[in-house]
Structures are given as C-alpha cells and as structure tokens.
N, C-alpha and C positions, 0 to 999 in steps of 0.2 A: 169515096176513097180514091187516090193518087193508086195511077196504076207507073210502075217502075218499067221502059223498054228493055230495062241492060240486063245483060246475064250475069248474075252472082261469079260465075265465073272468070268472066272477062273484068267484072271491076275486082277482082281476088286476084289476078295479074297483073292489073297497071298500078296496083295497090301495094304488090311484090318490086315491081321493076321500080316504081318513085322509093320506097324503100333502098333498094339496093342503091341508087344512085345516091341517095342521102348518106349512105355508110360507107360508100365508096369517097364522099366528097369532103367527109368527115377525117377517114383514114388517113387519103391525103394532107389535111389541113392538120391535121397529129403530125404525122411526117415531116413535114414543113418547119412544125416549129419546134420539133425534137432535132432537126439540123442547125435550127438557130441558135437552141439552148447547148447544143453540143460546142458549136462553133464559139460562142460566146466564154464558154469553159475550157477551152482547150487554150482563148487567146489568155485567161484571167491564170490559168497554171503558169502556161508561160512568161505571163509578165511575173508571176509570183517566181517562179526556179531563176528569173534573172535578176531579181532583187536577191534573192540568197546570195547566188553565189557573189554579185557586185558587194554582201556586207562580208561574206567567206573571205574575201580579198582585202578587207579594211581591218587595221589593226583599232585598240582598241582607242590609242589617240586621235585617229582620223572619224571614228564614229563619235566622240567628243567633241570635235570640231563642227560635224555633221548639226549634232546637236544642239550645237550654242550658237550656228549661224541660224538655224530653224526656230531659236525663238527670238531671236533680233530679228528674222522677219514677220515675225508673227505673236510678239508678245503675249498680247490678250488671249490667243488659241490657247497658249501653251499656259498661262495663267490660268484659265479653264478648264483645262485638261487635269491641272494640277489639284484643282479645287475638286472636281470630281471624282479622279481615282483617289483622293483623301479621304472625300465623303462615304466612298464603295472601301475602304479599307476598315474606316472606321466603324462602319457598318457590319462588313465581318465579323471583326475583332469582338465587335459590341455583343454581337448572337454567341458566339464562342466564352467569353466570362461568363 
C-alpha cells in the first residue's frame, strides 16, 4: 500500500486557494465581458435614437425617395424582401381563416 507524506490538511488548503484563484479569474473574465456586451449596447441604442430621430426629421416624401433610391441600388434585396414578408403575411392570414 502507497503511503501519502501530505497532510490532509495542507492539500484542503491549496485545494481552497486553486479554488479561489479559479473564481476569482472567472469573475473577472464575467466582468470583462459584461463591459463588452454593455459597451456594445449602449453603441447599438445610440446608433438606433439617431436613426429615429434622422426619420423624425423626414417628411413622408423624403422617406419615399429614401425608398426608391434603396431599391435601385439593390433590386434583387428588395425583390426578396418583398417575396418574403408576402410569404409571412400570407401565412398569417392563412392560419387566421
């Protein structure tokens, strides 16, 4: 039989300290990326309040313009876009009869 030198107690304390270091280094690494995700949310608000207010300021001619220039650059998107929210309407509509 293996006979053990250490004291149950001394490895019940380096068994606590690697512990603690672990939660300690975890904690941080939470921290870290609760700043990130914060920081990343506060940019995405703000870019959202200044989209508001830049369409708050457009009458509704100029958001028509917006419009019709956004599918002359982009046909197809907007030919897709159109095909889809048809399909999610008709869809709706189809559960609801």
């Amino acid at each position: 039989m293996q006979r053990y030198d250490s004291d149950p107690v001394d490895t019940a304390e380096k068994m606590a300290g690697t512990a603690k270091e672990v939660a300690e280094n975890v904690q941080e690494s939470v921290r870290s990326a609760i700043k990130t995700v914060r920081s990343g949310v506060q940019d995405r608000v703000e870019a959202a309040r200044e989209a508001i207010q830049k369409l708050r300021e457009k009458d509704a001619r100029e958001l028509a313009d917006d419009a019709t220039d956004l599918v002359r650059a982009h046909p197809f998107v907007a030919i897709g876009s159109c095909l889809v929210l048809g399909f999610m309407v008709g869809k709706a509509i189809g559960k609801r009869i």
